[in-house]
N, C-alpha and C positions, 0 to 999 in steps of 0.2 A: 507487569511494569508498563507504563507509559513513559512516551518520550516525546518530544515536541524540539521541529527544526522551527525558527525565528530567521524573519529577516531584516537587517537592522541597517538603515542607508544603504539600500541595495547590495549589501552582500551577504551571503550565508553565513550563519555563526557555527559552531559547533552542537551538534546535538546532545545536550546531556538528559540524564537522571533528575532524581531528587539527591541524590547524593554528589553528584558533578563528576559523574563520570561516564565514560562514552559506551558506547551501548556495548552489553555485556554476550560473553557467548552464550550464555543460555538464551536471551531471545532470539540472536542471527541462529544459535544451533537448528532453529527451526528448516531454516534452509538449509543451512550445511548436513543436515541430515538425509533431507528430505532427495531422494532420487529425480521427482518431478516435481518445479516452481511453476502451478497457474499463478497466470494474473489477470485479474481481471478489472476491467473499468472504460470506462468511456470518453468521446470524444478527444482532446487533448492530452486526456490521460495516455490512451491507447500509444501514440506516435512515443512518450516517454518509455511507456511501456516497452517498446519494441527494441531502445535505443540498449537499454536495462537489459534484454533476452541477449543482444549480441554481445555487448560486454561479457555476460556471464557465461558464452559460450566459449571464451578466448579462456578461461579457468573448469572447460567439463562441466560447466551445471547444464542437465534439462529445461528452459522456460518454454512455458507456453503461453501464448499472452491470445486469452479470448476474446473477440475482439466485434465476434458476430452476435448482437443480443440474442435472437433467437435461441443460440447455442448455448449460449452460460450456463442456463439449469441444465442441459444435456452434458456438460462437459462437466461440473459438478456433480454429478449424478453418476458420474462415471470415474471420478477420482477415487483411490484408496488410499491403502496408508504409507505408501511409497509418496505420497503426494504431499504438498506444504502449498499457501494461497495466499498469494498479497490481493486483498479488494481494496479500490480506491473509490473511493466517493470524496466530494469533498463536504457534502453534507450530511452525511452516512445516514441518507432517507431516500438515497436514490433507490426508487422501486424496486427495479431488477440487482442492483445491488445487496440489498439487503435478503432477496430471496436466493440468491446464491449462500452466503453468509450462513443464512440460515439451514440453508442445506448441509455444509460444511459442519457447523457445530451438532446439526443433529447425528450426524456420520460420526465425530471424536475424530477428526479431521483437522489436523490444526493451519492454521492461518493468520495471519497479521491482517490491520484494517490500518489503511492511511486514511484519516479523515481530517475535519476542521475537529477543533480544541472544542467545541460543545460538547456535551455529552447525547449520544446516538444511537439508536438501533444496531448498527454493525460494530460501533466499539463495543458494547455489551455483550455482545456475541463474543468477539476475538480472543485468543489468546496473548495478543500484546500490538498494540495501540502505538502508530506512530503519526504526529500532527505534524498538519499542513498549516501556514505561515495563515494567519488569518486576517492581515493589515492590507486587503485591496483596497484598491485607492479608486473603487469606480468613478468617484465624481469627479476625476481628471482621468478619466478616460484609459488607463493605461489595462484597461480590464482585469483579467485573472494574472496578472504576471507575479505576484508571489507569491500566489501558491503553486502556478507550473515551477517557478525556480525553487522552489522548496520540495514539490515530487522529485525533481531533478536533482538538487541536492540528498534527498533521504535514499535514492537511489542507489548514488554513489558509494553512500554510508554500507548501504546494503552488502 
């Protein structure tokens, strides 16, 4: 299943389905199963990333949020099936992203991909697909801010 958070006048909307409805447990089951939640991604992602690990510590999840490039394919390489993986790219072509990924599906390792609503390298891979807001507004300058308030929201959802 794919899902996709929207950001509409600066506020987050709800994330639905094709059918309009909010994310189902068989995709979160990913994590609620899973013993150990990587995550992995970059730059700005990373700091969300982290915000997400302590949240989910206050309810007993495991996160690990990798954080060091280097490491990714080591720590991937080293997951089993105790493990579940959110990779964030927002253009699911970041290099080292997509080799993680790749790692993962070749393992039967399951994982989520937050990426942009194109279609991707690491959506392809994923077992279930959640989109980041794709309406930046760079020509006014306000940079990536919907789609960090959209990680930040799909987060939450999490």
């Amino acid at each position: 299943k794919v899902y996709r958070a929207t950001l509409s006048l600066g506020k987050s909307t709800d994330t639905y389905d094709a059918s309009g409805k909010i994310l189902e447990e068989k995709e979160v089951g990913q994590i609620s199963k899973a013993q150990v939640i990587d995550v992995y991604g970059v730059l700005n992602h990373v700091l969300l990333a982290k915000h997400f690990k302590t949240l989910m510590m206050y309810i007993g999840k495991d996160v690990q949020v990798i954080d060091q490039v280097t490491g990714q394919k080591r720590s991937a390489c080293l997951a089993d099936e105790s493990h579940c993986a959110i990779i964030i790219s927002y253009s699911g072509q970041t290099r080292e992203m997509v080799e993680v990924a790749e790692i993962y599906h070749k393992r039967n390792i399951p994982f989520i991909s937050i990426t942009c609503m194109a279609e991707n390298s690491i959506s392809r891979l994923a077992n279930a697909t959640l989109y980041l807001s794709s309406r930046e507004m760079l020509h006014i300058k306000i940079g990536d801010f919907a789609s960090t308030t959209s990680l930040k929201y799909l987060f939450d959802v999490l």
